[in-house]
C-alpha positions in Angstrom: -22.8 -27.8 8.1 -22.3 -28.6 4.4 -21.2 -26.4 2.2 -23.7 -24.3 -0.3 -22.8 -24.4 -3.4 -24.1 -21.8 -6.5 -24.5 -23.6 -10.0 -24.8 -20.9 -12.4 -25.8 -22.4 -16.5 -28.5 -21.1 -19.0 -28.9 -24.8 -19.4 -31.9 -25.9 -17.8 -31.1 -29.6 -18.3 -27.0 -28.7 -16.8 -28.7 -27.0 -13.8 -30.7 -29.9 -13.4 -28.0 -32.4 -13.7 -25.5 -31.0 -11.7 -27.9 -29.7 -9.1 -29.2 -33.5 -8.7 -25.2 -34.6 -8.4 -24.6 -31.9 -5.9 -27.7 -32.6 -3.3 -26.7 -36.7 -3.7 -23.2 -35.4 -2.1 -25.3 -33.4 0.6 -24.5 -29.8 -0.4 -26.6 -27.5 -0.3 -27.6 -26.2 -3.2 -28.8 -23.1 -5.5 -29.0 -22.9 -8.9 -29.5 -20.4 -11.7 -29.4 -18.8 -15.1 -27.6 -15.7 -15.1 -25.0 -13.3 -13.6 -27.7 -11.2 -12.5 -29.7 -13.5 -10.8 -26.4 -15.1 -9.4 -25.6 -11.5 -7.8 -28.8 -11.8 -6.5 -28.7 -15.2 -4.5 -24.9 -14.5 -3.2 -26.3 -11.0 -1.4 -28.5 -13.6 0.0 -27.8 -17.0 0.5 -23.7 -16.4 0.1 -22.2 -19.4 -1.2 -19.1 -21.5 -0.6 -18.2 -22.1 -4.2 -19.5 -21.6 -7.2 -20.3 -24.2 -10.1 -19.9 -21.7 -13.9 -20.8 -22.9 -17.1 -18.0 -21.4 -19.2 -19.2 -23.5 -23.1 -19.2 -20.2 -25.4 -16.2 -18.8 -27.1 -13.0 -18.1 -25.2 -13.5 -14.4 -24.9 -17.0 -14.7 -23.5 -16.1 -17.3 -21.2 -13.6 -14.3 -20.1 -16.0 -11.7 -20.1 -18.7 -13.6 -18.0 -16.1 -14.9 -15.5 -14.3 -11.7 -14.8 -17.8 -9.6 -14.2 -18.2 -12.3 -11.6 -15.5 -12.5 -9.9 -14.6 -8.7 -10.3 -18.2 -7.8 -8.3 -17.8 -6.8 -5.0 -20.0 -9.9 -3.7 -18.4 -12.8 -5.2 -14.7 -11.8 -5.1 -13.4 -14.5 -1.7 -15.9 -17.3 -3.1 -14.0 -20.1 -5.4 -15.1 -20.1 -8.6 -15.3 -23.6 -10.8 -15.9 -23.5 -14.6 -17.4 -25.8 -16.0 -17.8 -26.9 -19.9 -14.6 -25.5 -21.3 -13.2 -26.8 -24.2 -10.3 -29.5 -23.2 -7.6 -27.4 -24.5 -4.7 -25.5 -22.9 -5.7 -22.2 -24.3 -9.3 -22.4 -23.3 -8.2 -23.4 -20.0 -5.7 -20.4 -19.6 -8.3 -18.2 -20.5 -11.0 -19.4 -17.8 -8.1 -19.5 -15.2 -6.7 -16.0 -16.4 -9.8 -14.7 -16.2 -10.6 -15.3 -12.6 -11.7 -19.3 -12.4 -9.4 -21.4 -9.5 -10.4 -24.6 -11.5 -11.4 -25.9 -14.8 -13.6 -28.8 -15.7 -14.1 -29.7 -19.4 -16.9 -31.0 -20.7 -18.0 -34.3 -20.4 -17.6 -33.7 -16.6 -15.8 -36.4 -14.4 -18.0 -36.8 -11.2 -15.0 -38.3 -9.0 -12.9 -35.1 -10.3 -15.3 -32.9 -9.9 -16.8 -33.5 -6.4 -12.9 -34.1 -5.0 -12.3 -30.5 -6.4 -14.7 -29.2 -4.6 -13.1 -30.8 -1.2 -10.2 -29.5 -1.7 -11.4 -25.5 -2.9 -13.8 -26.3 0.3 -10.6 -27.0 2.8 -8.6 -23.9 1.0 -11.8 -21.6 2.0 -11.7 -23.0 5.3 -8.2 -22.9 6.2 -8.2 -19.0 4.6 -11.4 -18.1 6.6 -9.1 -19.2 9.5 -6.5 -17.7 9.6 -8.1 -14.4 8.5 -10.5 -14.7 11.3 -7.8 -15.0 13.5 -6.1 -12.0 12.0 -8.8 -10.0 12.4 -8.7 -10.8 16.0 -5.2 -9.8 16.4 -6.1 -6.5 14.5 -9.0 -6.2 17.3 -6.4 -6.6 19.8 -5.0 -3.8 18.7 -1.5 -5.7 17.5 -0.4 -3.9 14.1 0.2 -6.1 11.4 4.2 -6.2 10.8 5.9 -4.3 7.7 6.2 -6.5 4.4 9.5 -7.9 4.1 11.1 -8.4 0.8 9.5 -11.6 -0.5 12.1 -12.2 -3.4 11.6 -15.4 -5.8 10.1 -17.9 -5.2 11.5 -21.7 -3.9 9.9 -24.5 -6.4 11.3 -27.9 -7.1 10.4 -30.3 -9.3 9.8 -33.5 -8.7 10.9 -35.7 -11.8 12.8 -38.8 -12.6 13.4 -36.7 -16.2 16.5 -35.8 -17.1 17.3 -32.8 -15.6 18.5 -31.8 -18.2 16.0 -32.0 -20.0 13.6 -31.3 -18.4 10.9 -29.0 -20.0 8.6 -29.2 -17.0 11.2 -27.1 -15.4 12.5 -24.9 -18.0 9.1 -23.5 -18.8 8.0 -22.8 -15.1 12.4 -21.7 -14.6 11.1 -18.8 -17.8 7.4 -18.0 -16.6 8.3 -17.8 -13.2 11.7 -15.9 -13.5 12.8 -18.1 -10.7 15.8 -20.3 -10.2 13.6 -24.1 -10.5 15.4 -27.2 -8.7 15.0 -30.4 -10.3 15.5 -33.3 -7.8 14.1 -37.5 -7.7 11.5 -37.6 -5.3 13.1 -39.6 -3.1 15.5 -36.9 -2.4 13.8 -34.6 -1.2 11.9 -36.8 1.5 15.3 -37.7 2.5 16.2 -33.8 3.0 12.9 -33.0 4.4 14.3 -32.5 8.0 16.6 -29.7 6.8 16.2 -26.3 7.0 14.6 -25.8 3.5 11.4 -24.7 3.0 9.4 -24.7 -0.6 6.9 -22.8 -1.6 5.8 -24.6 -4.4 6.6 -28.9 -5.5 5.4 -29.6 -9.0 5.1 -33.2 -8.9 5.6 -35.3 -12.4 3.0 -37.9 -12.3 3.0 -38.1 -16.2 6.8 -39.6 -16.3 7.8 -43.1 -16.3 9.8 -44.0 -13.1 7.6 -44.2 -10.0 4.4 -46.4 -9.9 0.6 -44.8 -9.1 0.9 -46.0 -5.1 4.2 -44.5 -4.9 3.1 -41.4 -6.1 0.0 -41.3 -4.2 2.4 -42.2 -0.8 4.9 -39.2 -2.1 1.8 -36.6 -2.0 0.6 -37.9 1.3 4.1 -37.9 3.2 4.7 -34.3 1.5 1.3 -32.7 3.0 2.1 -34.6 6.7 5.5 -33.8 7.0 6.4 -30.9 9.0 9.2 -29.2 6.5 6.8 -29.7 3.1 3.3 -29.8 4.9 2.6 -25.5 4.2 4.4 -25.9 0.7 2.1 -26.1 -2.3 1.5 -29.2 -4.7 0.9 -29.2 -8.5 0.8 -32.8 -10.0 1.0 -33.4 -13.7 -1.0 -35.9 -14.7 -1.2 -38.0 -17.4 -4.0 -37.5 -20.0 -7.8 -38.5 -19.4 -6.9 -39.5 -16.1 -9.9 -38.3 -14.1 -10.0 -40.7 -11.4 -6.3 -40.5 -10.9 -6.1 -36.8 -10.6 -8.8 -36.9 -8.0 -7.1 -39.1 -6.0 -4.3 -36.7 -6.0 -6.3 -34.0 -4.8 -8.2 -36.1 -1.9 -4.6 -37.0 -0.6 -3.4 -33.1 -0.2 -2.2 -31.6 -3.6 -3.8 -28.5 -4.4 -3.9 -28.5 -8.2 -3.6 -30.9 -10.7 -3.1 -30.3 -14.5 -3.1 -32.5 -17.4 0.5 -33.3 -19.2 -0.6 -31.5 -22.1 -1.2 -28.3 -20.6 1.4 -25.4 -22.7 3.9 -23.9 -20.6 1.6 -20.3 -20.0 -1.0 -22.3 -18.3 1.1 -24.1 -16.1 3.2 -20.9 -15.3 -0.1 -19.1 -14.4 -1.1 -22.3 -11.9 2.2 -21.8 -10.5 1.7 -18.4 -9.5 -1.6 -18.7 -8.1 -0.7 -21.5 -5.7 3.0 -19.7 -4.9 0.9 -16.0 -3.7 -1.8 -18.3 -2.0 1.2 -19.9 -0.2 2.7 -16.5 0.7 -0.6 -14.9 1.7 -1.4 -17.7 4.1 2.6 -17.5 5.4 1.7 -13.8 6.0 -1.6 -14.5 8.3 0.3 -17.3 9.8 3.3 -15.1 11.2 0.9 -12.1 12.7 -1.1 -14.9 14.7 2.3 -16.2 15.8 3.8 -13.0 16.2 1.5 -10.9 17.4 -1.0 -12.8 19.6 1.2 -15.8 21.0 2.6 -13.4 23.9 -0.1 -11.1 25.0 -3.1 -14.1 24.6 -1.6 -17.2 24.7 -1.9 -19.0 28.2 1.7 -19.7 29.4 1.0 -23.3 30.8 -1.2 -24.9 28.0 -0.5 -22.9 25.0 -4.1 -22.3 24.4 -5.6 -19.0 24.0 -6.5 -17.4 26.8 -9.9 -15.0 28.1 -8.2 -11.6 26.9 -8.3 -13.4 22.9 -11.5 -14.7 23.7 -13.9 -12.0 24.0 -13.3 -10.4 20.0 -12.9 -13.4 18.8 -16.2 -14.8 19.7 -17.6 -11.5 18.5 -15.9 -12.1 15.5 -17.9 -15.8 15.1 -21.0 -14.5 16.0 -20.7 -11.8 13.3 -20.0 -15.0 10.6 -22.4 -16.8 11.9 -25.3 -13.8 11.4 -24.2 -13.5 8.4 -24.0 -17.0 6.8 -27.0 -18.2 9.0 -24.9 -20.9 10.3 -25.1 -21.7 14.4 -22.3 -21.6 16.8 -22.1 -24.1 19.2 -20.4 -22.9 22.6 -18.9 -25.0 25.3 -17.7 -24.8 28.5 -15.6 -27.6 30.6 -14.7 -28.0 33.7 -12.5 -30.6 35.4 -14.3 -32.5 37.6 -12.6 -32.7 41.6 -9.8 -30.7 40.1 -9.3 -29.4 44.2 -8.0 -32.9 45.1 -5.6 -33.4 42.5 -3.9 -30.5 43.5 -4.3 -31.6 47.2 -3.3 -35.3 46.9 -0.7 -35.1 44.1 0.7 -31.3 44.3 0.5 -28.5 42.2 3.1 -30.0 39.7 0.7 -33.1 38.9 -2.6 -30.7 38.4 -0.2 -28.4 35.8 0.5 -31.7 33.9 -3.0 -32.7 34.5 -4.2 -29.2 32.5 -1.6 -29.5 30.1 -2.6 -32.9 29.0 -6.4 -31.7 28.8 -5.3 -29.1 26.7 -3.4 -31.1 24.1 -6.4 -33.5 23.7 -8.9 -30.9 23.0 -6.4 -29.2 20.7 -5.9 -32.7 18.9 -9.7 -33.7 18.8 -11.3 -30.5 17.1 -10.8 -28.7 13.7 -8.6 -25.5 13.0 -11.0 -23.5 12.9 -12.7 -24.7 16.5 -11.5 -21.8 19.5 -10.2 -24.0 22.2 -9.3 -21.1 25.1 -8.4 -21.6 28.6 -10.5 -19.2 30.7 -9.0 -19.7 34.0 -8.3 -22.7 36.4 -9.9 -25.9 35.8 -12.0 -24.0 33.1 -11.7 -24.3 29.1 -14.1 -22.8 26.7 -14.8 -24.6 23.1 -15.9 -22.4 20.2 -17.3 -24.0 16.9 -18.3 -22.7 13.9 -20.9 -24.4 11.8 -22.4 -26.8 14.2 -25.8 -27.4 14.8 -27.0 -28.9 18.3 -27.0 -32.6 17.2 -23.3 -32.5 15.9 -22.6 -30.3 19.3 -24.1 -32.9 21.9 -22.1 -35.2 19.9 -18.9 -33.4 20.1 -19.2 -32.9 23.7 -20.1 -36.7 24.5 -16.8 -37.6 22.1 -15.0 -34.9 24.5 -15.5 -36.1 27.5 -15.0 -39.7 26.8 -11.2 -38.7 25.2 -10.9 -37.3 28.7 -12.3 -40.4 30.8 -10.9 -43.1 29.1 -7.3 -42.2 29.3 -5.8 -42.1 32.9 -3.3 -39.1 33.2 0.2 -38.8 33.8 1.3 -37.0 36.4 4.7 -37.8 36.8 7.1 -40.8 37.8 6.4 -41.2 41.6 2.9 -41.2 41.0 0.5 -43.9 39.0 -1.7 -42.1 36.0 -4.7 -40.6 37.8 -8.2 -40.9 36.1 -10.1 -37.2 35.6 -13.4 -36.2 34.0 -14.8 -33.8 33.0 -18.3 -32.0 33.1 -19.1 -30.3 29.9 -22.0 -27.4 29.2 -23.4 -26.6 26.3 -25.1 -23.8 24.1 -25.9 -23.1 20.4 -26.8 -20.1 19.1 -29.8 -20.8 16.1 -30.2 -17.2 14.6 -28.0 -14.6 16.5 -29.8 -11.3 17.4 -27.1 -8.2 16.4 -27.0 -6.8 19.9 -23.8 -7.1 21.0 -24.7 -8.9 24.7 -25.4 -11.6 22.1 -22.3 -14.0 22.7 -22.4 -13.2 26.2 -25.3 -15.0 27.0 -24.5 -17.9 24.9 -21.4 -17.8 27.1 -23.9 -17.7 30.6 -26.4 -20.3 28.9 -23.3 -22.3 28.4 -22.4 -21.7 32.5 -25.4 -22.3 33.7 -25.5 -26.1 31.5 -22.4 -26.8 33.0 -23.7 -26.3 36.4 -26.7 -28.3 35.6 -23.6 -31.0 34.4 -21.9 -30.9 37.8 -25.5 -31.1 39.8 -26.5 -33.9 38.0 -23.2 -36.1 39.1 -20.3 -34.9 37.2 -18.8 -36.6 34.6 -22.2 -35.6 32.2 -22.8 -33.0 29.5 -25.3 -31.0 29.5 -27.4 -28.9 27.2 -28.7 -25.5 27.7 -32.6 -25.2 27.5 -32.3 -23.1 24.4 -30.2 -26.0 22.4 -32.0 -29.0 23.6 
C-alpha cells in the first residue's frame, strides 16, 4: 500500500501543487486548509506523514505546529514543514516546535519526495518494533527496568582539523557529551570492534573526500553490522538539494545545510540520539523477552504461542488504517520422504534452510512463524490480493529453484512448496476475525496440495 499523506496550506494554489506532485509519486493523498479540518481528516483517514505550510512569522510557525503535533491524534505521525524561511533560526524554531524536517521555500522535488522515504521507513521500522512490543507485553513479559543511559557515543566524521574542528565543539557543548573526531576511513577500519555509536555526524561540506566516496561511506555505515543501528547526520554543502537527497535515499537519517548555527544542529542531534535509544529499548524487550518463550528452537522463527496476539494485534491496525492483511500458510510438499529417505538430520536442515529464505525474502515488518512441522505461516501488513498472489508465486519459486543441502553424504535435494492464501478486505471487530482468515488460508492450501502440489492457491474470498 502507499503511503497517505496530509498536505495542510491555506494556499489553494500550494495544495494544488503539491497535491499534483504527491499523486505523480503514487501517494495517496488529502489535502486541506486548516488545523481544524486537518484534526478532522486524521480521526478519519489517519495519515502517514504530514506535508505543513509553515511561511508566516517564526512564532506562528511555532504556535501552529505545536497545536498539531501536541493533539492527541497527530502526535506518532511525522510532521514536514514546508515554506520556512532558509535560515537557521527559522529552521530551529519549526524543528523546536515539533516538525522532524524542514523544507524552505522554493521546494526541491528530489529532496522533498526522498524525505518523505526516509520519514516513511523510520514510521515503518518504529511501527515494528512497537508492534512487536506490544506483543511481548500481551504475552505477559514485563518490560525490563531502565538502565542508566549516560551520554551519548557520537563521532564525527571529518578530514578537519581536529583541532579545529567547530562541527564538534558545538555538538561536544550542546550535547554535554565527550564528541570523537576521527577520518572516515578510520572508523570503517574499526567497525568490527566492540564499539557502538549512537550517533556519526558525517562532514560532507569539507574538502577531502569526493561526492562517490561519500555516498559509498553512508552506504557501507548503514550495511555494516557494528554502524548499521547507529544514526547519520550529513552536513551538506549549501543549495545542494540533489546531493542531500541522495544522502538520505542511501541510509542517513537527516541531513542539514553547512550553514546551520550550532543550536540547530545540537537539537538534530538529540532527536536522532533518543530515536536511536528508543528503538535500542524495543529492540532489547523483543530479544529479551520473547526469543525464549516464542522463538522456535530449530529455525529461529517465531513460533504458534507469539502468533495468536500478534495477528490480533495486525488485524486491529489493519481495522483501523483500512489497510488489508494478507495471510499465508505453507506447507512442504512430500516432507514424509525426506525424513524417510535422508533422516531426520537432512529434514531439520531442510526446515532450517526454508526458514532462512522466507526470513530473507519478506520485509521487517512481515510475521514469518513456524506453526508446527512442515508448516509456516506468513503475515503481511498492507497487502492487497494482487501484491499477495504475487508474493506467494515469488515464494515458492525461491523454494523450487534452489536444490537443498542436506549435508555432505547426500547430493542437494529439490523441495517445493504448496502455499494458501487469504486477505482480509475490511476486518469485522469480532474477535473470531483472524481466525478464519487463518482456516480460509488452510483450506487454500488444501485446495494447493489437491490441485498437484507445488501451486498456490487463493482463498474464494481473495480471488
Amino acid at each position: 500500500m502507499p503511503g497517505r499523506i496530509l498536505i495542510v496550506d491555506t494556499v489553494a494554489t500550494n495544495r494544488i501543487v503539491l497535491k499534483a506532485k504527491m499523486l505523480a509519486a503514487q501517494y495517496v493523498v488529502d489535502s486541506c486548509a486548516s488545523k481544524a479540518e486537518a484534526t478532522a481528516l486524521i480521526a478519519n483517514n489517519r495519515p502517514d506523514l504530514i506535508l505543513m505550510n509553515l511561511s508566516g512569522t517564526i512564532e506562528e510557525q511555532r504556535r501552529q505546529c505545536q497545536e498539531l503535533r501536541r493533539s492527541s491524534s497527530a502526535a506518532p505521525i511525522s510532521i514536514i514543514a514546508v515554506g520556512v524561511a532558509d535560515t537557521s533560526k527559522a529552521r530551529f524554531a519549526a524543528l523546536d516546535a515539533g516538525a522532524d524536517d524542514v523544507l524552505p521555500h522554493p521546494i526541491n522535488d528530489a529532496l522533498l519526495l526522498a524525505r518523505i522515504r526516509s520519514l516513511l521507513r523510520v514510521r515503518s521500522t518504529s511501527q515494528e518494533l512497537a508492534l512487536r512490543d506490544g506483543t511481548s507485553r500481551a504475552l505477559g513479559f514485563e518490560e525490563k527496568r531502565a538502565a542508566f543511559e549516560g551520554t551519548a557515543r557520537v563521532v564525527v566524521l571529518t578530514h578537519a582539523n581536529p583541532y579545529n574542528c567547530e562541527l564538534a565543539a558545538g555538538l561536544k557543548a550542546g550535547l554535554r557529551s565527550t564528541v570523537q573526531i576521527s577520518p572516515p576511513a578510520d572508523v570503517l577500519m574499526s567497525a568490527g570492534e566492540n564499539v557502538v555509536h549512537d550517533l556519526f555526524v558525517v562532514d560532507a561540506a569539507v574538502h577531502g573526500m569526493g561526492q562517490g566516496e561519500l555516498f559509498g561511506l553512508v552506504s557501507d555505515l548503514r550495511s555494516r553490522a557494528q554502524t548499521r543501528l547507529g544514526m547519520q547526520l550529513v552536513i551538506v554543502p549549501q543549495n545542494t538539494p540533489d546531493i542531500a537527497a541522495m544522502f538520505l535515499d542511501l541510509g542517513a537519517d537527516d541531513v542539514a545545510p553547512c550553514n546551520c548555527d550550532a543550536a540547530e544542529i545540537t537539537l538534530r542531534a538529540k532527536r536522532l540520539i533518543a530515536r536511536k535509544r528508543q528503538h535500542d529499548k524495543l529492540r532489547d524487550t523483543v530479544r529479551n523477552g520473547l526469543n525464549a518463550a516464542v522463538t522456535d528452537p530449530l529455525t529461529g522463527l517465531f513460533n504458534r504461542r507469539y502468533v495468536e496476539p500478534h495477528l490480533a494485534r495486525l488485524a486491529d491496525q489493519s481495522r483501523k488504517t483500512g489497510r488489508e492483511l494478507a495471510i499465508m500458510m505453507i506447507d512442504i510438499d512430500h516432507f514424509k520422504s525426506v525424513n524417510d529417505t535422508y533422516g531426520h538430520s537432512a529434514g531439520d536442515k531442510v526446515l532450517v534452510a526454508l526458514a532462512n529464505r522466507l526470513r530473507e525474502n519478506l520485509r521487517a515488518i512481515d510475521l514469518v512463524a513456524r506453526m508446527g512441522g512442515e508448516e509456516f505461516l506468513i503475515a503481511m501488513p498492507g497487502t492487497s490480493v494482487t501484491d499477495a498472489r504475487l508474493a506467494a508465486d515469488r515464494l515458492r519459486e525461491l523454494v523450487n529453484t534452489k536444490p537443498f543441502d542436506v549435508g555432505d553424504d547426500h547430493t542437494a535435494i529439490r523441495v517445493t512448496v504448496s502455499v494458501g492464501v487469504a486477505v482480509s478486505g475490511k476486518l469485522k471487530a469480532e474477535s473470531s476475525a483472524i481466525s478464519k482468515m487463518c482456516d480460509q488460508a488452510d483450506k487454500a492450501l488444501y485446495a494447493a496440495k489437491s490441485a498437484g502440489r507445488d501451486q498456490v492457491a487463493m482463498s474464494h474470498s481473495a480471488a
